[in-house]
C-alpha positions in Angstrom: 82.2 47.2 33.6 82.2 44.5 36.1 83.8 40.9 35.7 81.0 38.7 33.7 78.5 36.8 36.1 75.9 34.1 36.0 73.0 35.5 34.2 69.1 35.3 36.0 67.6 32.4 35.0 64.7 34.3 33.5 66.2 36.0 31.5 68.4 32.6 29.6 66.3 33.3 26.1 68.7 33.2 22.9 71.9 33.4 24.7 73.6 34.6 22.0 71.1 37.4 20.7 70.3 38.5 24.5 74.0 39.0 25.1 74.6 41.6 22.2 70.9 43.1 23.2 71.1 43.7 26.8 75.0 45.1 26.4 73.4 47.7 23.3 71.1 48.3 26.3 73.1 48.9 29.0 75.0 51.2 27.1 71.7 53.0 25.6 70.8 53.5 29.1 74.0 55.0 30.6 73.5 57.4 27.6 69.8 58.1 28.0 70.3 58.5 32.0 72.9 61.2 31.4 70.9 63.1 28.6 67.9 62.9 31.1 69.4 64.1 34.0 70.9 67.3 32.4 67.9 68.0 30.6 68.6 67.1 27.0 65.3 65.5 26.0 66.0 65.9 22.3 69.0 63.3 23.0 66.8 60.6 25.1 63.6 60.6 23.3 64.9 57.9 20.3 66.6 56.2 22.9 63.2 55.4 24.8 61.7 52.8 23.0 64.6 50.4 22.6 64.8 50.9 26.2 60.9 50.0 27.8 61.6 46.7 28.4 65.2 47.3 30.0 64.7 46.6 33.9 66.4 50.4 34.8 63.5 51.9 32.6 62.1 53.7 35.2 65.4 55.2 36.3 65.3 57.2 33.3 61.7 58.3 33.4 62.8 59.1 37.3 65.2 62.0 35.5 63.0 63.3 33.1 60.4 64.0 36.2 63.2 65.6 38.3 64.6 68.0 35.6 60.3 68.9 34.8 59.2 68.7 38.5 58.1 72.3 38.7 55.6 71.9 35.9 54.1 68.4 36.7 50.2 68.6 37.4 49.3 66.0 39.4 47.9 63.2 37.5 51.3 63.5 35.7 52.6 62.6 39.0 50.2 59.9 39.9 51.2 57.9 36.6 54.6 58.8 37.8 54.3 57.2 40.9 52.5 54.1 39.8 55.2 53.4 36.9 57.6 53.8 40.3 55.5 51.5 42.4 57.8 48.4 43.6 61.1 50.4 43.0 62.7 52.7 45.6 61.9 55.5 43.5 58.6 55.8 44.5 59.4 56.9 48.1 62.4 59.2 46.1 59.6 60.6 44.3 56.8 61.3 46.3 59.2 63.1 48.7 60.3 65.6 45.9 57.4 66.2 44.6 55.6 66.6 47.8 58.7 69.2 48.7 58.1 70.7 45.6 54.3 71.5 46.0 55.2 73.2 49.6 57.4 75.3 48.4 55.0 76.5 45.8 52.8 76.5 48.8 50.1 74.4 47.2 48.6 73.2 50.5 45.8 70.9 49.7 47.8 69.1 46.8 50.4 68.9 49.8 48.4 67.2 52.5 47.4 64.7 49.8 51.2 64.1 48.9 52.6 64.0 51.8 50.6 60.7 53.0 52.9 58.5 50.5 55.7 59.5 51.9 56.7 56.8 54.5 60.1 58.7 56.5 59.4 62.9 56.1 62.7 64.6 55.8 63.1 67.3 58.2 62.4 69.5 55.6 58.8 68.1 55.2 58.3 68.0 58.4 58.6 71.5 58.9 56.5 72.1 55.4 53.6 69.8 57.1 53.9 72.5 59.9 53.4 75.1 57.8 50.9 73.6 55.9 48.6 72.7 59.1 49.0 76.2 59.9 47.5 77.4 56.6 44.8 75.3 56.8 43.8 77.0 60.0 44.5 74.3 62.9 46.9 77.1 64.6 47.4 75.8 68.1 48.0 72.4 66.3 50.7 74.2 64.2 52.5 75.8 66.8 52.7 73.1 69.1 54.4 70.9 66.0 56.7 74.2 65.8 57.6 74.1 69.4 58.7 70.5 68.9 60.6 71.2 65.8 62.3 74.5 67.3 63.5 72.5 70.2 66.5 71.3 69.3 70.2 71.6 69.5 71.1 71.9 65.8 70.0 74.2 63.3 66.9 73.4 61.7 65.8 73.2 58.0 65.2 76.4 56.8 61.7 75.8 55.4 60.7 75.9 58.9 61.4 79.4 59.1 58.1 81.6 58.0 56.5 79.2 61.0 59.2 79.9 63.3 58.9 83.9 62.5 55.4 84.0 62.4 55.8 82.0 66.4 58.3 84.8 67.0 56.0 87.3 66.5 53.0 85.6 68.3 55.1 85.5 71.2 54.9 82.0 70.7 58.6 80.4 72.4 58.1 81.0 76.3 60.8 81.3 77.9 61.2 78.0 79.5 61.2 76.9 75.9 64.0 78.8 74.8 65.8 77.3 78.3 65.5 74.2 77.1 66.8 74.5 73.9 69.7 76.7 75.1 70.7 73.5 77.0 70.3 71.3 74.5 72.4 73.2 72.3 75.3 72.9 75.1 74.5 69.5 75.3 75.6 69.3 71.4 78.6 71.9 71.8 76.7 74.0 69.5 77.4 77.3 71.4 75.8 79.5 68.0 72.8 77.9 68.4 72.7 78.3 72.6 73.2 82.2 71.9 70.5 82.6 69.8 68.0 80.6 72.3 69.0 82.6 74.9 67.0 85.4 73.2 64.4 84.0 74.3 64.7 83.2 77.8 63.0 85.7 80.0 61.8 84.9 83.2 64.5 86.2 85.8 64.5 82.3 87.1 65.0 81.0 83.8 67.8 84.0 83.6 69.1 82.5 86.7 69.0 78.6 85.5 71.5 80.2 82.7 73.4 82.0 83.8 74.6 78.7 86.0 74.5 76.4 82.4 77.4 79.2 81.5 79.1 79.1 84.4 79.3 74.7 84.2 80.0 74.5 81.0 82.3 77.4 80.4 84.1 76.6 84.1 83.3 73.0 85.1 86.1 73.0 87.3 84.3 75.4 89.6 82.0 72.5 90.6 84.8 70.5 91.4 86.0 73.3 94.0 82.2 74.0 94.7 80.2 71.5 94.6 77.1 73.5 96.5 76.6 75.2 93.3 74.2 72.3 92.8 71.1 71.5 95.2 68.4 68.2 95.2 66.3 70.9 94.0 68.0 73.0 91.3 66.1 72.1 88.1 67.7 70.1 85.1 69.7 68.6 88.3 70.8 65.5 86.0 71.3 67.4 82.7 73.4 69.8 84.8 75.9 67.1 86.3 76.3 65.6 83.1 77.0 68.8 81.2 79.6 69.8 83.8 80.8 66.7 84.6 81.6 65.9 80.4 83.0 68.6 80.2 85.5 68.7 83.0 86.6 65.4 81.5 87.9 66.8 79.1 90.4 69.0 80.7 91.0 66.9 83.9 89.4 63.1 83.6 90.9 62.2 86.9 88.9 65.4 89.0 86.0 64.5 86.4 85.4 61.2 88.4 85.9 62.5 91.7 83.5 65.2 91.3 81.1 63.0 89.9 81.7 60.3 93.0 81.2 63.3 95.3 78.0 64.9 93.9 76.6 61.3 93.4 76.7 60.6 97.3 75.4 64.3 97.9 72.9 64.7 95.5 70.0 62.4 94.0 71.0 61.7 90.8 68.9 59.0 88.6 70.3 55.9 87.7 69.6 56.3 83.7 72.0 59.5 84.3 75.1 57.6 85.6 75.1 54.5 83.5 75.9 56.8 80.4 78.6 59.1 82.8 80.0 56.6 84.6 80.7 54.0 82.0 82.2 56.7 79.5 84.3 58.1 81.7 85.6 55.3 84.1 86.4 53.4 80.5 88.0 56.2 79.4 90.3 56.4 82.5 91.0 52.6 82.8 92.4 52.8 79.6 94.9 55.3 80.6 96.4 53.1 83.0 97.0 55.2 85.7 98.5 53.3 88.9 95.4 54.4 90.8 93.0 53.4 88.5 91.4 50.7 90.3 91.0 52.8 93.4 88.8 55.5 91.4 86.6 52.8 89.5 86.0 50.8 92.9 85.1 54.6 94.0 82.5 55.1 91.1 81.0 52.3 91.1 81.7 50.3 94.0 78.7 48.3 93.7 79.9 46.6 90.0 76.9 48.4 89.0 78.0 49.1 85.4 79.2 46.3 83.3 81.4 47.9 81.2 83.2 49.2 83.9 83.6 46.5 85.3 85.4 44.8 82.3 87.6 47.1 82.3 88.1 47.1 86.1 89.0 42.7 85.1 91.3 44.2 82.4 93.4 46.0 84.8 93.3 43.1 87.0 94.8 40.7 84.4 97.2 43.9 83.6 98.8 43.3 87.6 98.1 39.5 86.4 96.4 39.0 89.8 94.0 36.3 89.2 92.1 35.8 92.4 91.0 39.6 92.0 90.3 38.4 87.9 88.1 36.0 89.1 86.3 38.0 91.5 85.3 40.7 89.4 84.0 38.3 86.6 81.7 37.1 89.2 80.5 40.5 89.7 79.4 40.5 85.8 76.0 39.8 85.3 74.7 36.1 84.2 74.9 36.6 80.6 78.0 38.3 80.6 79.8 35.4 82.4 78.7 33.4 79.8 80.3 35.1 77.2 83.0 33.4 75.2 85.9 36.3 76.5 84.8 35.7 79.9 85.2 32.4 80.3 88.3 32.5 78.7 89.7 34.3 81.6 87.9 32.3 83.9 89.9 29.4 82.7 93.1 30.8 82.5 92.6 32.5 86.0 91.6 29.0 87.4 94.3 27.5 85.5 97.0 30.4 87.3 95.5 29.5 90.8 95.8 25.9 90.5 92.3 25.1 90.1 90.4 22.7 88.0 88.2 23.6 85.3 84.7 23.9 85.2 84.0 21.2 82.6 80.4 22.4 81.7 81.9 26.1 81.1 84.9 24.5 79.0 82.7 22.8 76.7 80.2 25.8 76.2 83.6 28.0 75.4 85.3 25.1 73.0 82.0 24.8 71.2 82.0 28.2 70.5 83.1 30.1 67.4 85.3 32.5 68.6 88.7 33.6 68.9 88.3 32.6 72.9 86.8 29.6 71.5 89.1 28.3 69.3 92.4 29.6 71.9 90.1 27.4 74.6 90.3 24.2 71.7 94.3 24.7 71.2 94.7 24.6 75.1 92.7 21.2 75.3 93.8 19.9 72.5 90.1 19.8 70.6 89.0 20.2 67.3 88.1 24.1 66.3 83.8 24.2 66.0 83.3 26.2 63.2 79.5 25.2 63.3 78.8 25.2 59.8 75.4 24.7 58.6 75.4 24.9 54.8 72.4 26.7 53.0 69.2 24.1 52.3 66.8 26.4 50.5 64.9 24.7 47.3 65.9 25.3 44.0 62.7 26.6 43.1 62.6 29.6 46.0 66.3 30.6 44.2 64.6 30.8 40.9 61.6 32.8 42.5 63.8 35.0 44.1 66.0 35.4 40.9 63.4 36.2 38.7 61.8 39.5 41.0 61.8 42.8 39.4 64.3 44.3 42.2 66.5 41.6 41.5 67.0 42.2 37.8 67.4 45.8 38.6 70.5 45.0 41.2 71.7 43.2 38.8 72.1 45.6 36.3 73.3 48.3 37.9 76.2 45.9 39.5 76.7 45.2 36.2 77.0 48.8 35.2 79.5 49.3 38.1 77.0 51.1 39.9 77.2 49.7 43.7 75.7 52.7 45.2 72.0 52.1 42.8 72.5 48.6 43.5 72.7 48.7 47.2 69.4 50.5 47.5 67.9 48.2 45.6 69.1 45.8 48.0 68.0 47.9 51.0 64.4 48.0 49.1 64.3 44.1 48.2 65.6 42.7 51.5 62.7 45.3 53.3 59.7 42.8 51.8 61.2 39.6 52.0 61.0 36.7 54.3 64.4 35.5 56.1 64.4 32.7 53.5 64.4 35.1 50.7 66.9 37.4 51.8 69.4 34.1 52.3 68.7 32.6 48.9 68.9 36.2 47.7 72.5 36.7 49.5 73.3 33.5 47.8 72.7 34.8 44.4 74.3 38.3 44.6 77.3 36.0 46.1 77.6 33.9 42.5 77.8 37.4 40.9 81.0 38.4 42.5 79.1 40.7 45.2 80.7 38.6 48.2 79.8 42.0 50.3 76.3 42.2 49.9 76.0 38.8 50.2 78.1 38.7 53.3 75.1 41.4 54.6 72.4 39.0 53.5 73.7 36.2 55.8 73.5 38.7 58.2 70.0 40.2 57.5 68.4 36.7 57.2 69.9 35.1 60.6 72.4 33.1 58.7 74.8 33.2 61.4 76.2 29.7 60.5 76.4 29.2 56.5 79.9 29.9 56.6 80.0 29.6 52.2 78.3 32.7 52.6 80.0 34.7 55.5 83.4 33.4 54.6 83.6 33.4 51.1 87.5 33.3 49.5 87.2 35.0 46.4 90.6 35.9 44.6 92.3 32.6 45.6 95.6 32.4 42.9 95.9 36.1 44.1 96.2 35.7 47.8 98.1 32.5 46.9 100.6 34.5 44.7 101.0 37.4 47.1 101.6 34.9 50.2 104.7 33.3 48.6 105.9 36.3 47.3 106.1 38.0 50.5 106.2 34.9 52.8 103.2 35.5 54.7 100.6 32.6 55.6 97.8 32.8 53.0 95.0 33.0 55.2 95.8 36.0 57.4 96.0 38.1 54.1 92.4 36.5 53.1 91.7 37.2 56.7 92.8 40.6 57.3 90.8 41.2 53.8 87.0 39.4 55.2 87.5 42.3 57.5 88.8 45.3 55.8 86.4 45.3 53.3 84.3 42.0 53.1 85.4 41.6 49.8 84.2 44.9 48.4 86.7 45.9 46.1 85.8 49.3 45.3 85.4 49.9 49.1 86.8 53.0 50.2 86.6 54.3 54.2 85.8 57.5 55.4 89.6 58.2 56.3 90.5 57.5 52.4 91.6 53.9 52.3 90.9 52.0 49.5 90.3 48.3 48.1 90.2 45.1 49.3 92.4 45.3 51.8 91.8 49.5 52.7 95.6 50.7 52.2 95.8 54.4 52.7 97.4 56.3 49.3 100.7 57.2 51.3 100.8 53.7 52.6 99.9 52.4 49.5 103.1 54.6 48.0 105.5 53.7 50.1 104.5 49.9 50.0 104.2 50.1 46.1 108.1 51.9 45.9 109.6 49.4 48.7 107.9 46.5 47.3 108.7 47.2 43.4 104.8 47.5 42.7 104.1 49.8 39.5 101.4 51.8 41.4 100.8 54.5 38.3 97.6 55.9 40.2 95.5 55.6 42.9 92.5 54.2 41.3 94.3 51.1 40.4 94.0 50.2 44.2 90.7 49.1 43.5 91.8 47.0 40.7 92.2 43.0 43.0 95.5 41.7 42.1 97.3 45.4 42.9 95.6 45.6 45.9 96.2 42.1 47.2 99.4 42.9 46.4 100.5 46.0 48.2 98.3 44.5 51.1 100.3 41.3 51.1 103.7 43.7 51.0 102.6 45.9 54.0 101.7 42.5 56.2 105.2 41.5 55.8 106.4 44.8 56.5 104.4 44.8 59.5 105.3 41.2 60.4 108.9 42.2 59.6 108.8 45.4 62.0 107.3 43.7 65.1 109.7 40.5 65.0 107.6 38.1 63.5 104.8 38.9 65.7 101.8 38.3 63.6 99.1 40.0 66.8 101.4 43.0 66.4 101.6 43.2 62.7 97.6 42.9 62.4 97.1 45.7 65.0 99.6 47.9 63.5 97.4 47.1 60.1 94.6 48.5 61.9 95.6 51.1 64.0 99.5 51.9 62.6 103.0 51.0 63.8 103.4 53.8 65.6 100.0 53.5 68.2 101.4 49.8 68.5 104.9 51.1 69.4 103.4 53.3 71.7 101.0 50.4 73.4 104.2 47.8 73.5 106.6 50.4 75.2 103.8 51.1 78.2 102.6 47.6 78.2 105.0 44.8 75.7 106.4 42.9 78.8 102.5 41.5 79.6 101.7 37.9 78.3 100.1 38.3 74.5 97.1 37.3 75.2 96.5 40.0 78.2 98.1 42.1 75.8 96.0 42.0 73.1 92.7 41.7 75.5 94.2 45.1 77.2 94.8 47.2 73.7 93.0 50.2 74.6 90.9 50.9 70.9 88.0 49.3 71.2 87.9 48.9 67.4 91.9 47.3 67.0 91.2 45.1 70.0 88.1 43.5 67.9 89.8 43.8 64.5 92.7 41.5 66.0 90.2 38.8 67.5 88.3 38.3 64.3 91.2 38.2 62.1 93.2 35.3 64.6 89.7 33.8 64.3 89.0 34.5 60.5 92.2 32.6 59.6 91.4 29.6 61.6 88.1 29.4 59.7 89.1 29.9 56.7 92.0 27.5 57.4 89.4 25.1 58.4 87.0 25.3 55.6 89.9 24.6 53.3 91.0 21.4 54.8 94.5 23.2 56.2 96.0 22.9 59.3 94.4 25.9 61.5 95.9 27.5 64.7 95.2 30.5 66.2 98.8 31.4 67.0 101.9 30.4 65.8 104.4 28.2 68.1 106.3 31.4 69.2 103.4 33.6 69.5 101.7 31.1 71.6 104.7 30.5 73.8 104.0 33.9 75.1 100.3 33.5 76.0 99.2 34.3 79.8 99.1 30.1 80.4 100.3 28.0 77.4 100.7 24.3 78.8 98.5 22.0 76.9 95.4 20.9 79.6 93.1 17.7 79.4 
């Protein structure tokens, strides 16, 4: 069960009696739900009427239908779905049951279902076919078919009486089965390509093939014969691309000099080579190679493509060579100049060259809220701009928006420790409410102890700059306990932790890591052994004070390892010691500011900027002192001397 929280103002009758009610109900529920959902009616019917009035109600009724589904006529379901109306289980429901009458191939009952259901599944999708198709429209059947057999994935398998019954019509031309062939290569699904290939008759077609083999089994043969392709060999663009990807893969260097060569030879269109030429050239800047600015002036020598041309600035600030820094930048478009990172280096490159700087772009950059921002405030000695704008919604919209049915309903399931049931609910509630609701809404979830979700809500409503509600500090005496302990600064553990999880503490990633601050279990191991942390099993990572704990330990670890080097510590947190080893070795002698701007994951290279920047606000908002870097990390930055 979840910490205690702030109860909805609504629902403040007889404090006393509602507490010792609504816990008997909450645990009548969790009981009911369970006997509903694996069919033991004889268990939840004396449960139901102490429960009518409890705000997950309809949950349980939702598991009763599910087990019965099969047998439910349809006004059964119609009272169903009106008892689900306002809920997200009405949309859950109408989809089932609408699945449920296709498969028992009740058409008419179908076509009427099916119109409540607001996002088909592929599934119904392919049932809708079918059901147009026993209603008689067949050329309007096939033709939704044809679009569902095109693809480059399997497809649901209630498509497949239609896509037999096409089969034996002679239905999928040849061209048809071309195109899904190719698709399928596009996706690497080389199963799926096969069995198209069936269908692909027409000796031209058999031609086209026979070449999409030949590229994407042996792409290098384009490199050593580029003639292979023609202005007017069809799927020209879809061709390159295929070939050209995967090339890359085995050689990225010949991968971009094919491209450059079949680019001046052949007329490729420009929504082709934004896609190739940005992956690609990004993907070999970060490599390093000596020649890489060579090749990427090859590609794209008309800075056509932005992100290329980033990286072609990164490599520039690399050979620290800050007339060429300067000149790309002003190859970036408008808005991109403008950008906080940009005029950073702008400033720094100006500073390098002797020049003065551009007041008007200083003050846009020191007024920003950014880790460039706040590095551009420490170099001319200003104040950070935070920018906070503090929440000024009425007391009466917070009780409105309190006292909505979804919002009881997310209530109780956070309660009940259920995050997944209360996050739909969120997703449902935030879909029909104005911007104001959604921010007095994140506000509420927030004085519940859901500093995630309300986090989200800042986001969802525009709330860019109520920094109470992006920035919350939950766990304070924790963070403040840990940081003495292991004699890190406070704020980068709270920072590294706004971050990692947002404050969810029963986060856990797709890689495994778990808790506030997302330690993997063999990190979390050898932190808890090293560090003297009785670690007993691995679901006490999501319990707060272990986890803030053996995340506090593994920061001074990390701070430890990389000689006090706070920039490398947080991207080893990210991305491991080992990557950052690797990254230092090839490029540790650069200034740490090119450094961190040159770390080639895109996701460690933002994780260090926010958390520098996290900590200043959160050093801010608590009346501390606030720097970005410490005095020795900042004695290594590309240009260091205060300016005025």
């Amino acid at each position: 069960m979840k910490r205690a929280c702030v109860l909805f103002t609504s629902m403040l009758f007889s404090a006393s009696l509602f507490a010792n009610s609504i816990e008997t109900q909450r645990e009548q529920f969790l009981d009911a739900l369970d006997s509903a959902r694996s069919g033991n009616q004889a268990r939840v019917e004396p449960l139901l009427p102490e429960l009518v009035d409890y705000p997950l109600f309809p949950y349980i009724q939702f598991a009763q239908a599910s087990q019965a589904i099969k047998d439910l006529t349809p006004a059964q379901a119609d009272e169903l779905l009106a008892n689900f109306q306002g809920t997200p289980l009405y949309q859950r429901f109408a989809s089932a049951y609408s699945v449920q009458l296709g498969q028992q191939r009740q058409w008419a009952l179908f076509d009427e279902y099916i119109t409540k259901v607001r996002n088909p599944s592929a599934q119904l999708q392919c049932l809708t076919a079918r059901s147009i198709l026993a209603g008689g429209e067949i050329e309007k059947a096939y033709t939704e078919g044809l679009r569902l057999w095109t693809t480059g994935n399997s497809q649901h398998a209630a498509c497949d009486p239609l896509f037999q019954q096409m089969i034996d019509q002679n239905i999928i031309s040849s061209s048809t089965g071309l195109e899904r062939a190719l698709m399928a290569l596009e996706a690497n699904n080389v199963a799926i390509a096969r069995y198209a290939e069936r269908f692909i008759t027409s000796p031209s077609d058999q031609q086209q093939m026979s070449l999409v083999w030949t590229l994407y089994n042996q792409p290098d043969v384009l490199a050593e014969n580029p003639n292979l392709l023609k202005p007017e060999t069809p799927n020209l663009d879809r061709l390159v691309a295929l070939a050209v990807n995967r090339l890359s893969s085995q050689d990225l260097r010949q991968a971009l000099l094919t491209w450059s060569q079949l680019n001046e030879n052949l007329p490729l269109s420009s929504n082709l080579q934004a896609p190739v030429v940005n992956r690609l050239g990004v993907l070999f800047a970060k490599r390093f190679q000596p020649d890489a600015e060579s090749l990427l002036a090859k590609v794209d020598p008309g800075f056509e493509y932005s992100t290329v041309t980033e990286w072609r600035i990164r490599l520039a600030l690399v050979d620290q060579d800050w007339v060429r820094v300067l000149n790309f930048i002003q190859q970036l478009p408008d808005n991109l100049q403008s950008e906080g990172r940009w005029l950073y280096w702008s400033l720094v490159a100006n500073l390098q060259l002797g020049n003065q700087p551009d007041q008007e772009e200083l003050n846009a950059l020191t007024s920003e809220r950014s880790y460039y921002g706040f590095k551009a405030a420490e170099l001319t000695q200003r104040p950070f701009s935070i920018n906070n704008q503090p929440s000024d919604f009425s007391p009466a919209l917070k009780q409105q928006v309190q006292q909505l049915p979804a919002m009881q309903r997310m209530y109780e399931f956070y309660q009940l420790g259920q995050s997944r049931e209360a996050t739909q609910e969120w997703n449902f509630l935030v879909s029909m409410l104005a911007p104001e609701q959604i921010h007095a809404a994140a506000h509420i979830v927030q004085s519940w102890g859901w500093y995630f979700q309300g986090i989200r809500g800042a986001i969802a409503s525009d709330q860019w700059n109520d920094l109470a509600l992006r920035f919350p500090a939950p766990f304070k005496e924790l963070f403040d306990q840990a940081s003495l302990e292991f004699e890190i600064e406070p704020s980068w553990a709270l920072a590294v932790t706004r971050q990692e999880s947002a404050f969810l503490d029963v986060a856990r990633s797709g890689a495994g890591a778990r808790g506030l601050m997302q330690l993997m279990p063999a990190t979390a191991r050898e932190t808890a052994q090293r560090a003297n942390i009785p670690l007993v099993n691995l679901e006490r990572l999501n319990e707060p004070e272990i986890n803030v704990r053996l995340g506090s330990a593994y920061l001074a670890q990390m701070q430890r390892q990389f000689g006090d080097n706070r920039v490398h510590a947080t991207a080893a947190y990210n991305a491991g010691p080992g990557r950052v080893r690797q990254w230092l070795s090839a490029r540790g002698q650069l200034p740490l500011d090119i450094w961190i701007e040159t770390i080639p994951f895109d996701e460690t290279r933002g994780y260090v900027l926010n958390v520098l920047a996290f900590g200043v606000i959160y050093n801010t908002m608590a009346n501390q002192p606030a720097r970005v870097f410490s005095d020795y990390e900042r004695a290594q930055l590309a240009w260091s001397n205060a300016i005025r």
